[in-house]
MARBA-3410 file (N, C-alpha, C, O; in Angstrom, 1 decimal):
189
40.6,-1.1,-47.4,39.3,-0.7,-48.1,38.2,-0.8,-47.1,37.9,-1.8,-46.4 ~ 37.6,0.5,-47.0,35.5,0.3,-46.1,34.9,0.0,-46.8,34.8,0.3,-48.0 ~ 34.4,-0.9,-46.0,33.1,-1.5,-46.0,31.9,-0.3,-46.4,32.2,0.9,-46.1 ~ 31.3,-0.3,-46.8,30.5,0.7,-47.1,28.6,0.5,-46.9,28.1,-0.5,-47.4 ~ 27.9,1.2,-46.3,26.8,0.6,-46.3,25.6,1.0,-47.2,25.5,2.2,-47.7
24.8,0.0,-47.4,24.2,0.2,-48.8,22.7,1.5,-48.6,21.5,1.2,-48.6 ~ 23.3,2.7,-48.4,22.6,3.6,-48.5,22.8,4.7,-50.0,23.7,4.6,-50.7 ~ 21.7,5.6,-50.2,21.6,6.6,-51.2,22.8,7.3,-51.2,23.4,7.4,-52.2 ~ 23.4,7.8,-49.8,24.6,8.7,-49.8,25.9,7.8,-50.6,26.7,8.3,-51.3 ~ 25.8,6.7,-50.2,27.2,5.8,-51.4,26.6,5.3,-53.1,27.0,4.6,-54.0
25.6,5.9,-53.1,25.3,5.7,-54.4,26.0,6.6,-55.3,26.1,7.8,-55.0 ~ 26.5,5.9,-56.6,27.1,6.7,-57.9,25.8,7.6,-58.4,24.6,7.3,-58.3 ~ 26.3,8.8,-58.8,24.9,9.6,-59.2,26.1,9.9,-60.8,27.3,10.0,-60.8 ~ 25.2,10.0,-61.6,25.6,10.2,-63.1,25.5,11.6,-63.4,24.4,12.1,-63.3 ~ 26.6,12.3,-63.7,26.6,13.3,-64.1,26.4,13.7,-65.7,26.0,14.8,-66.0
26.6,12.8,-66.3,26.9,13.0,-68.4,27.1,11.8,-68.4,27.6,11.1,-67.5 ~ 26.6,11.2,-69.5,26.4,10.1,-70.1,26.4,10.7,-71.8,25.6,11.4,-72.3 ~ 27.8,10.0,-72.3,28.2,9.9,-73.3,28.1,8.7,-74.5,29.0,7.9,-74.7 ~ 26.6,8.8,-75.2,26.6,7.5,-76.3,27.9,7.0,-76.9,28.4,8.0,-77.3 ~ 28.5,6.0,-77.2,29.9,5.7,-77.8,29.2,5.0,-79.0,29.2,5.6,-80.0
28.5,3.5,-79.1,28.3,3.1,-79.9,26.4,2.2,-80.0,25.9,2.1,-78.9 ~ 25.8,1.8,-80.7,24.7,1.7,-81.0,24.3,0.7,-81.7,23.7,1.2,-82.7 ~ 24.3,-0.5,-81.8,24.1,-1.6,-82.7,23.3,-2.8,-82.3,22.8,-2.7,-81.1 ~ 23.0,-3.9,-83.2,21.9,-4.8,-83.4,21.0,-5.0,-81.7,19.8,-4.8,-81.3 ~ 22.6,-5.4,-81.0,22.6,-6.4,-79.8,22.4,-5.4,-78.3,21.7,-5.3,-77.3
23.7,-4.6,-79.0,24.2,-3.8,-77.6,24.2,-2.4,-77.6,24.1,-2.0,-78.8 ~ 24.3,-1.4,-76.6,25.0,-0.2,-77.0,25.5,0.1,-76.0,25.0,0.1,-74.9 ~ 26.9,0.4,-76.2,28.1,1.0,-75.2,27.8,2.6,-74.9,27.5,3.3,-75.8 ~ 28.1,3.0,-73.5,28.1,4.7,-73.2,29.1,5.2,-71.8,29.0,4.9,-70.6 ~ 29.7,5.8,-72.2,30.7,6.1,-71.2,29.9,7.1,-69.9,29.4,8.2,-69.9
30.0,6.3,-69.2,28.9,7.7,-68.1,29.9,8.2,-67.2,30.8,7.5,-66.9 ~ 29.9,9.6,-66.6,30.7,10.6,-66.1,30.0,10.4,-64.7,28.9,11.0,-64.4 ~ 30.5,9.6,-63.8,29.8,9.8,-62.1,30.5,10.3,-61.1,31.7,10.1,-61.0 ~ 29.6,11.2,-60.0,30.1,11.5,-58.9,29.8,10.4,-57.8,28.7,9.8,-57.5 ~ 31.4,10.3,-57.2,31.3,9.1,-56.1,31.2,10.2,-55.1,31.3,11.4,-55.0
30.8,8.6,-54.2,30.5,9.3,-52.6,31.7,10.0,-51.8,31.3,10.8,-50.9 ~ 32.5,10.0,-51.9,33.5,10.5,-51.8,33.9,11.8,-52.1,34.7,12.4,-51.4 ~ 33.3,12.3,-53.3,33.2,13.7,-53.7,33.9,13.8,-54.9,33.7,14.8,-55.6 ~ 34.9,12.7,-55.5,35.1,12.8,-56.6,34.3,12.6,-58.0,33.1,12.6,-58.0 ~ 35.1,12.5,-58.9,34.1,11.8,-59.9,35.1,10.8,-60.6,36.2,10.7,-60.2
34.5,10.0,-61.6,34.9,8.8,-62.0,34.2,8.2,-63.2,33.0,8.2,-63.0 ~ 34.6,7.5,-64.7,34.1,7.3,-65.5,33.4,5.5,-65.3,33.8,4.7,-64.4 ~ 32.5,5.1,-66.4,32.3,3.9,-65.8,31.7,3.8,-67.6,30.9,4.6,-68.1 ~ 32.2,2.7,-68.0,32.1,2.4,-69.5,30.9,1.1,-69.7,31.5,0.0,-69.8 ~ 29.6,1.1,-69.8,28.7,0.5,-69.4,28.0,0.0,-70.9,27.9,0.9,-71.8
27.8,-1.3,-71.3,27.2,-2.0,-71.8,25.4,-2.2,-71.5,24.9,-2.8,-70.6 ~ 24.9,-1.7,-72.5,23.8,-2.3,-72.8,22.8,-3.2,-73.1,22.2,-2.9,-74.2 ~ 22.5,-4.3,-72.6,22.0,-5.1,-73.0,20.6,-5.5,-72.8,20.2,-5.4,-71.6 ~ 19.3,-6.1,-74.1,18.1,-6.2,-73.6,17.7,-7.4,-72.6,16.6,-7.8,-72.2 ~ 18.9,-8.0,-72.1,18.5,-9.6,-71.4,18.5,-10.7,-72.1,18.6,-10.6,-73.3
18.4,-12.1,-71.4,18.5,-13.2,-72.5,17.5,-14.4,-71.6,17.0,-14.1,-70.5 ~ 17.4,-15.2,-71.9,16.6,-15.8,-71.6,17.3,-17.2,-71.8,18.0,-17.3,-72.8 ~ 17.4,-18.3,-70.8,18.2,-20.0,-71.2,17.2,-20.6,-70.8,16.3,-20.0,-70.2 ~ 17.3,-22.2,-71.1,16.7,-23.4,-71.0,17.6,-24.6,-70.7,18.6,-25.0,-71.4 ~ 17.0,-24.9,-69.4,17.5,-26.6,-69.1,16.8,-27.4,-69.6,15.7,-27.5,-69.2
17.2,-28.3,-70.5,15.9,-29.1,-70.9,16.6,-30.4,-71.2,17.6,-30.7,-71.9 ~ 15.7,-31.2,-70.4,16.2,-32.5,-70.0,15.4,-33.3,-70.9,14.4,-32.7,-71.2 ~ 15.6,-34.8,-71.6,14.9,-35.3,-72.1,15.7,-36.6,-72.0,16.9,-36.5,-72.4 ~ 15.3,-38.0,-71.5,15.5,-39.1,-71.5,17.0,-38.9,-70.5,18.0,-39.4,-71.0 ~ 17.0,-38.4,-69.6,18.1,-38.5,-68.8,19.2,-37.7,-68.7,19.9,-37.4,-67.7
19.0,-37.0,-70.3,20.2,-35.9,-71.0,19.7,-34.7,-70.8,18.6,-34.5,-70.3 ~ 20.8,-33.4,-71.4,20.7,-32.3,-71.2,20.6,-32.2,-72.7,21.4,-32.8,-73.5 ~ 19.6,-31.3,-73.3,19.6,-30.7,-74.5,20.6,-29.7,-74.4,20.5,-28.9,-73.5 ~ 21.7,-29.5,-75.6,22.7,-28.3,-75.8,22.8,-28.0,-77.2,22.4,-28.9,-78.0 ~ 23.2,-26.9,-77.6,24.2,-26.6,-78.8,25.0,-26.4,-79.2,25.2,-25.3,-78.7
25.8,-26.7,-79.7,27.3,-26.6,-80.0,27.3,-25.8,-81.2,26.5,-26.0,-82.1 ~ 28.3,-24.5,-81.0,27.9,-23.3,-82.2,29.6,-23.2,-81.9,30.2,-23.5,-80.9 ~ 30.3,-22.6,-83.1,31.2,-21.1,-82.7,31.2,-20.3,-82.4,30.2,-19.6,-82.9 ~ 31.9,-19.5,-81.5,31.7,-18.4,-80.7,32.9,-17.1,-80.9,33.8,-16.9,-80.2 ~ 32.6,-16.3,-82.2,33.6,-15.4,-82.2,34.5,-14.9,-81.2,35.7,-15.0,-81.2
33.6,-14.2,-80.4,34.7,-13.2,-78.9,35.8,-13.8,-78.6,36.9,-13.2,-78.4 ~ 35.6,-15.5,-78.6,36.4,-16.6,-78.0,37.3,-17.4,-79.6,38.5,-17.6,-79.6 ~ 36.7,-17.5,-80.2,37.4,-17.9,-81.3,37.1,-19.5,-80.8,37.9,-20.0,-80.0 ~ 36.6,-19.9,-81.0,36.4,-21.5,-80.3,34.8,-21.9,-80.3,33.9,-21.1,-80.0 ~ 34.7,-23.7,-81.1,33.5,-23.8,-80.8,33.3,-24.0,-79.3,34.3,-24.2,-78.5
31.7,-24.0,-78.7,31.4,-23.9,-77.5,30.1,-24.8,-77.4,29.1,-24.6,-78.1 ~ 30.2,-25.5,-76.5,28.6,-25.9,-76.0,27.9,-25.5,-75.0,28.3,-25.5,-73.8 ~ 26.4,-25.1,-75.4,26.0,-24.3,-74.8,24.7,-24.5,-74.4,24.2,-25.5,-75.1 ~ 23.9,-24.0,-73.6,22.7,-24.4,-73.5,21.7,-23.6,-74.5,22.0,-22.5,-75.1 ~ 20.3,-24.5,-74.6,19.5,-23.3,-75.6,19.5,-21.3,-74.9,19.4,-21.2,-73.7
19.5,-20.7,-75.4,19.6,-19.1,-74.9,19.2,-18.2,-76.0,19.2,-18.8,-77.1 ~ 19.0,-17.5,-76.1,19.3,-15.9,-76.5,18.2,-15.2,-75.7,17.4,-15.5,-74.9 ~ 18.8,-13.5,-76.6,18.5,-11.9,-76.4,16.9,-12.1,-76.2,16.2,-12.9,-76.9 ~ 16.6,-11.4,-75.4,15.1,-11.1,-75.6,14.4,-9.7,-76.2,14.5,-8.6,-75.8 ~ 13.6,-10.2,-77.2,13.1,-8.7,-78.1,12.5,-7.7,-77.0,12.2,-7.9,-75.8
12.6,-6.8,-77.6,12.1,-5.8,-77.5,10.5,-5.6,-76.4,9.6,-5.6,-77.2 ~ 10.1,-5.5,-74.8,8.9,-5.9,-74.4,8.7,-7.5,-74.1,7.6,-7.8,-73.6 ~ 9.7,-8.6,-74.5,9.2,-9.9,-74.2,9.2,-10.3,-73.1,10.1,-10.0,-72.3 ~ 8.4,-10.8,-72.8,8.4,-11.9,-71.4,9.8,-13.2,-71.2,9.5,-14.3,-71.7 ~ 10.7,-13.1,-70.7,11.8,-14.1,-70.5,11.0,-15.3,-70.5,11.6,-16.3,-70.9
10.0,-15.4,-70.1,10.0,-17.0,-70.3,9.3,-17.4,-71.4,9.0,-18.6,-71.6 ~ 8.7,-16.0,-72.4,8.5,-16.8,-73.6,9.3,-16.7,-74.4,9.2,-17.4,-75.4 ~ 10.6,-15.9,-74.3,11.8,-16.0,-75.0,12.8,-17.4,-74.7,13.7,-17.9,-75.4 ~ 12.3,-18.0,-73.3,13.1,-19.0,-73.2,12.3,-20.1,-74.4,12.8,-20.6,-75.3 ~ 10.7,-20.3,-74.0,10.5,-20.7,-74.7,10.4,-21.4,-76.7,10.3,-22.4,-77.4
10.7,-20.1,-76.7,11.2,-19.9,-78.3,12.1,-19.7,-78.6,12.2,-19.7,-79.9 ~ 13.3,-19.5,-78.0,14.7,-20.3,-78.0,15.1,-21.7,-77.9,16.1,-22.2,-78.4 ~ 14.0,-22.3,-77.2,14.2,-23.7,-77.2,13.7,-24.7,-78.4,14.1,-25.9,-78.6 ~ 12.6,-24.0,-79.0,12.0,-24.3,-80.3,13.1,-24.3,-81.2,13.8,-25.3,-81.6 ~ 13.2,-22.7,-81.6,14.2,-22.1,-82.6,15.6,-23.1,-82.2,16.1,-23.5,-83.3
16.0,-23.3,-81.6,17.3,-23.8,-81.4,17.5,-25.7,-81.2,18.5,-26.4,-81.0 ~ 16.6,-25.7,-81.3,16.7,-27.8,-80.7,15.1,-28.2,-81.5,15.0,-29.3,-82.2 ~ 14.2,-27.5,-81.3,13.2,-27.8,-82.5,11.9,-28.4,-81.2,10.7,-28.7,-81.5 ~ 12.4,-28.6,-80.0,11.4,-29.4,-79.5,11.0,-27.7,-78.4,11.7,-26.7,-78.1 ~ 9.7,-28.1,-78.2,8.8,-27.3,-77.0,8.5,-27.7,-75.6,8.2,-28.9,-75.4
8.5,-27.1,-74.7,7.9,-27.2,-73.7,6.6,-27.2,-73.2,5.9,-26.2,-73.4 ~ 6.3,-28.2,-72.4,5.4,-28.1,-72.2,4.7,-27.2,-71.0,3.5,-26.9,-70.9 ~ 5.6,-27.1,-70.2,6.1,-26.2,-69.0,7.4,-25.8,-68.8,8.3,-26.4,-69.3 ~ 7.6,-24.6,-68.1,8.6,-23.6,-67.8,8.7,-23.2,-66.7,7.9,-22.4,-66.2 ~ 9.7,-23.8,-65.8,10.2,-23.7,-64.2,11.1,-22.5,-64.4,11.8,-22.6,-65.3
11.1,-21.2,-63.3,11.9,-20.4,-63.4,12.9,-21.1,-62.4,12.5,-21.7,-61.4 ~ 14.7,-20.9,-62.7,15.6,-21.7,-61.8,16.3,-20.6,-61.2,16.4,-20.6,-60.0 ~ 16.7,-19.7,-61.9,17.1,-18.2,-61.6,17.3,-16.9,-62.7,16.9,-16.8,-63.9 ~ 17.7,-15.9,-62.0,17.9,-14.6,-62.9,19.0,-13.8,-62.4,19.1,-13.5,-61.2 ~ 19.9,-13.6,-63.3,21.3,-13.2,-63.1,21.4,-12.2,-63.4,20.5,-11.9,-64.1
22.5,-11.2,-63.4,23.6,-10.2,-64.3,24.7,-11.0,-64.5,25.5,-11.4,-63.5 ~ 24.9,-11.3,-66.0,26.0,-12.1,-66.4,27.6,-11.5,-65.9,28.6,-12.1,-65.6 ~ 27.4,-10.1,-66.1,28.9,-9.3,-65.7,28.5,-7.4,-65.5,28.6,-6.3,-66.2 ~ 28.1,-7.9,-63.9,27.5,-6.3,-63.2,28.8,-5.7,-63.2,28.8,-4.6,-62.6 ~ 29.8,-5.9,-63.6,31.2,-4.4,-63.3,30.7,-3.7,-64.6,30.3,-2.5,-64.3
30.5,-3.9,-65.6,30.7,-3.4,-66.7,28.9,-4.0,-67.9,28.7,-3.5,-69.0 ~ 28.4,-4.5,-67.7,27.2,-4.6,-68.6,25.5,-4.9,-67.4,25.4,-5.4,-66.2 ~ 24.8,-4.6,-68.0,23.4,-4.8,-67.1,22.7,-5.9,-67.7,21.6,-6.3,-67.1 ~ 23.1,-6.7,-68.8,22.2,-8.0,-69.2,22.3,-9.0,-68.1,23.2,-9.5,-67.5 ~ 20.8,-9.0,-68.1,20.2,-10.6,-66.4,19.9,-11.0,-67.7,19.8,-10.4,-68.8
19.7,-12.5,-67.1,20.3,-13.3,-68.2,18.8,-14.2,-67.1,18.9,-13.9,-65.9 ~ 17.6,-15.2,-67.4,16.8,-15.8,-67.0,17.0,-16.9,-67.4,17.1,-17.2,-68.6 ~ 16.9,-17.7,-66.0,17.6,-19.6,-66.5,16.0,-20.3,-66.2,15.4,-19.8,-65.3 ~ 15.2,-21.4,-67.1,14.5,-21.7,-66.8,14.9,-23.5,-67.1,15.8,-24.2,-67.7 ~ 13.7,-23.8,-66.2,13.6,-25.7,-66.2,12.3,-26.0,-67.3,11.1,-25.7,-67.1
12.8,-26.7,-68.4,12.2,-27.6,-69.3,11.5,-28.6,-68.8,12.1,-29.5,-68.2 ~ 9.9,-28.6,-69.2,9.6,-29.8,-69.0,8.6,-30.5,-69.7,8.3,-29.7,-70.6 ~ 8.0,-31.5,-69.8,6.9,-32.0,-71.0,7.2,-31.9,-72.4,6.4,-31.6,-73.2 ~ 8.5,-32.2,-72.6,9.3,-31.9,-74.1,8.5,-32.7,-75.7,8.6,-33.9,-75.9 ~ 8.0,-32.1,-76.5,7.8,-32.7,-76.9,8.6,-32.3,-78.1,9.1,-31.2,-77.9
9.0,-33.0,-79.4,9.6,-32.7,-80.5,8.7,-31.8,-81.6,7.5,-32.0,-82.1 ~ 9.6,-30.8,-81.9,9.0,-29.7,-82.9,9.9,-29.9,-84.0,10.5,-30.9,-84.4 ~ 10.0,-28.5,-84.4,10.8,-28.2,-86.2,12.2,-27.5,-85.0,11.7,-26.9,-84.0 ~ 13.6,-27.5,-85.2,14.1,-26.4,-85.4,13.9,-25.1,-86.6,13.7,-25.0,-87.8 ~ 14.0,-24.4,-85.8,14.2,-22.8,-86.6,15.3,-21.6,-86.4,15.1,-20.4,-86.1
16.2,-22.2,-86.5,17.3,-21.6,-85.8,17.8,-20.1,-87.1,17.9,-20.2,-88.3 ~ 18.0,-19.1,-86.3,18.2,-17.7,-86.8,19.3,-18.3,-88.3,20.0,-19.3,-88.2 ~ 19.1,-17.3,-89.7,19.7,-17.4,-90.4,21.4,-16.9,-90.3,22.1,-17.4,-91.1 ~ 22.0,-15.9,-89.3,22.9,-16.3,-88.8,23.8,-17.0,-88.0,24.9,-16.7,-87.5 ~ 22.8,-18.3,-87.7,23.1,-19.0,-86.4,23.6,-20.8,-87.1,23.0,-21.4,-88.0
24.5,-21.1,-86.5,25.1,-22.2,-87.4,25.4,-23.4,-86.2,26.6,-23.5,-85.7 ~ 24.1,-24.4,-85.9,24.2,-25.0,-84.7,24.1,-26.4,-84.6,23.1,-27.0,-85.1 ~ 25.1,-27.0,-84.0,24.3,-28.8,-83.8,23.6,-29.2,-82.7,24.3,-29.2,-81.6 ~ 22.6,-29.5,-82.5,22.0,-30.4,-81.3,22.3,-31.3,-81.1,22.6,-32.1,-81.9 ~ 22.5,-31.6,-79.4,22.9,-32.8,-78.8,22.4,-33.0,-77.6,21.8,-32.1,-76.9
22.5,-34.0,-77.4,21.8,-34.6,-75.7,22.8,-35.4,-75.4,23.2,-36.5,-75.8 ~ 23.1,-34.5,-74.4,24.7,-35.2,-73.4,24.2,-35.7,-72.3,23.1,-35.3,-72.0 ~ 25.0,-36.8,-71.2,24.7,-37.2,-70.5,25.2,-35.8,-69.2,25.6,-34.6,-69.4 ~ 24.9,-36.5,-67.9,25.3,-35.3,-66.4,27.1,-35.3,-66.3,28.0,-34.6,-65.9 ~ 27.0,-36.7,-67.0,29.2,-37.5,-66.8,29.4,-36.6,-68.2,30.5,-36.2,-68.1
29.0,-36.2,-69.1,29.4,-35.7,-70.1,29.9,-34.1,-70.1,30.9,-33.6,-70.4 ~ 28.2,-33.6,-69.5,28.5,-32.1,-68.9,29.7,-31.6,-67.9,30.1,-30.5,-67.9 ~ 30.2,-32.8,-67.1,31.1,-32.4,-66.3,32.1,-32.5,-67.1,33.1,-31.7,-67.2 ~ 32.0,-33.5,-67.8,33.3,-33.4,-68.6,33.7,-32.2,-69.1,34.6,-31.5,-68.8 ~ 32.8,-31.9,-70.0,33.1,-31.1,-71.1,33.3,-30.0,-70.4,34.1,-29.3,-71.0
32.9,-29.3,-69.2,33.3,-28.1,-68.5,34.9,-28.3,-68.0,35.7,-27.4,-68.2 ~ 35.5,-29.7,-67.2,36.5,-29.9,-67.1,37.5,-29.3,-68.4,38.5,-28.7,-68.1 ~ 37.3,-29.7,-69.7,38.1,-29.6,-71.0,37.5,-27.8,-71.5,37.5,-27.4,-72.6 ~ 37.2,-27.4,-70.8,36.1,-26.2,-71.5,35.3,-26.2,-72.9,35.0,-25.3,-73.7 ~ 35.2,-27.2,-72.9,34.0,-27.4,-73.8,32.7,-26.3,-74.0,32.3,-25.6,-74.9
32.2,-26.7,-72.3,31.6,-25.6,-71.3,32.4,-24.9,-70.8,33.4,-25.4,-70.2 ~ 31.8,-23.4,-71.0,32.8,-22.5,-70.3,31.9,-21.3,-69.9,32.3,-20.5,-69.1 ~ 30.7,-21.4,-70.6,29.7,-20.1,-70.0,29.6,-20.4,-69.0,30.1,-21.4,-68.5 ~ 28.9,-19.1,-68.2,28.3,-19.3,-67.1,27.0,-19.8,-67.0,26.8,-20.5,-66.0 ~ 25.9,-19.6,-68.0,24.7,-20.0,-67.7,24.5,-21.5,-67.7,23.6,-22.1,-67.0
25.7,-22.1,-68.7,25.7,-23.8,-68.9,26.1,-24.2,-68.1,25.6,-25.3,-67.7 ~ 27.3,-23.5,-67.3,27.8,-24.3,-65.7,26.3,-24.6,-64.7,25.6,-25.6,-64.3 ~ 26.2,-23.1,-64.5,24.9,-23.1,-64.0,23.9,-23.5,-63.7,23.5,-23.5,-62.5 ~ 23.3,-24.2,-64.9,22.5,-25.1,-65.6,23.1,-26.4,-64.8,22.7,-26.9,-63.7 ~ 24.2,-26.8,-65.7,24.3,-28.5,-65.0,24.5,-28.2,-63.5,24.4,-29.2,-62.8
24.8,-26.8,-62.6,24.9,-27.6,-61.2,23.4,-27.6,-61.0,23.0,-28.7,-60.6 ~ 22.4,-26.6,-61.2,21.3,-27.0,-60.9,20.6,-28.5,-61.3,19.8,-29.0,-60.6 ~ 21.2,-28.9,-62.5,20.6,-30.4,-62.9,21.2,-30.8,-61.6,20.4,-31.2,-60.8 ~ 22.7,-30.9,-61.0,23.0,-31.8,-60.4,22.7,-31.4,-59.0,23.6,-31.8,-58.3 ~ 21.7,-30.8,-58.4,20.8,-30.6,-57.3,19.5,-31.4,-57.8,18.8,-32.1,-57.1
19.3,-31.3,-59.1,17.7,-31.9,-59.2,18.2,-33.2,-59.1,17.7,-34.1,-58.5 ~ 19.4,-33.4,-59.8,19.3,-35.1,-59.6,19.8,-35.9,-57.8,20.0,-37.1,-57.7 ~ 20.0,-35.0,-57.0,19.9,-35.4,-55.8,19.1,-35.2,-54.7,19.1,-35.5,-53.6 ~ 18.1,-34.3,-55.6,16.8,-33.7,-54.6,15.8,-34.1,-54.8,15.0,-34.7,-54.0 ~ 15.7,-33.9,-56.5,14.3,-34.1,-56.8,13.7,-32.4,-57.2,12.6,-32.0,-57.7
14.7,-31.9,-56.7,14.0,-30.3,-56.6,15.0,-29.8,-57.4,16.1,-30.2,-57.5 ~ 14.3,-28.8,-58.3,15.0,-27.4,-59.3,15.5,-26.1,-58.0,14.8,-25.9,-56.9 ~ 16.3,-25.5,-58.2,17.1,-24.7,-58.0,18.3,-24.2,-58.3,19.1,-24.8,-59.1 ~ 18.6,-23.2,-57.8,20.0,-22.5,-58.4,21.2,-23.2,-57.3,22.4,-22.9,-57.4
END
């Protein structure tokens, strides 16, 4: 396999783009591209508006959720997250994810990083932020959303990724950056 270098001439150029499907979250479209090479080739691409996470630390712990997770069939613990509407700012969606989902606010919002959860096949970046000045609010968690709050210790989070407890990526993510802050003093990815 070449190496290829990152010029316009190796870029995929889209010939037809085919809507497949259209709903709440996502929408799937089959796009018809010409590769650099001269052929063409289909590429089945997921839609997504972005999501927005929160590390939020409070008294030593990591604030999480523990929900069910259809795709997986399995409960999961996770950090606060979701979709961001339509025009929002990720970090006021992190923000109000962390209300909506654990009930407490921030008083500040460190950006830690910004990803694509899975560039082969979907375009959702996904924005990880650092919780800080936590004070306690109301939860308001979505009427289809069915969630417990917890505050796990840094020996807990490893655990629970060991047993896949944790199994996302943004939650792995999350505790290695905790576990830079707790040897630096510094947030990062």
């Amino acid at each position: 396999m070449s190496v290829l270098k990152k010029t316009d001439e190796f870029r995929e150029k889209t010939v037809k783009t085919q809507p497949v499907f259209e709903g709440k979250i996502i929408s799937l479209q089959v796009d018809t591209v010409q590769l650099p090479g001269g052929g063409t080739a289909t590429r089945e691409i997921v839609r997504h508006p972005g999501a927005a996470a929160v590390l939020a630390l409070i008294d030593g712990n990591m604030l999480v959720v523990e929900q069910y997770r259809k795709p997986m069939e399995k409960f999961q613990i996770e950090i606060p997250a979701g979709k961001l509407d339509a025009g929002e700012d990720p970090m006021s969606a992190a923000a109000r994810e962390l209300e909506e989902e654990t009930g407490y606010r921030a008083g500040k919002l460190r950006p830690i990083s910004a990803f694509y959860t899975s560039p082969g096949f979907a375009d959702e970046k996904l924005y990880l932020y650092m919780a800080e000045d936590l004070e306690r609010g109301e939860s308001r968690p979505d009427e289809d959303e069915f969630l417990e709050v917890q505050a796990i210790s840094f020996e807990q989070a490893q655990q629970y990724i060991r047993e896949e407890r944790i199994s996302d990526a943004k939650t792995i993510l999350a505790v290695y950056a905790w576990h830079i802050y707790r040897l630096t003093g510094q947030i990062q990815a």
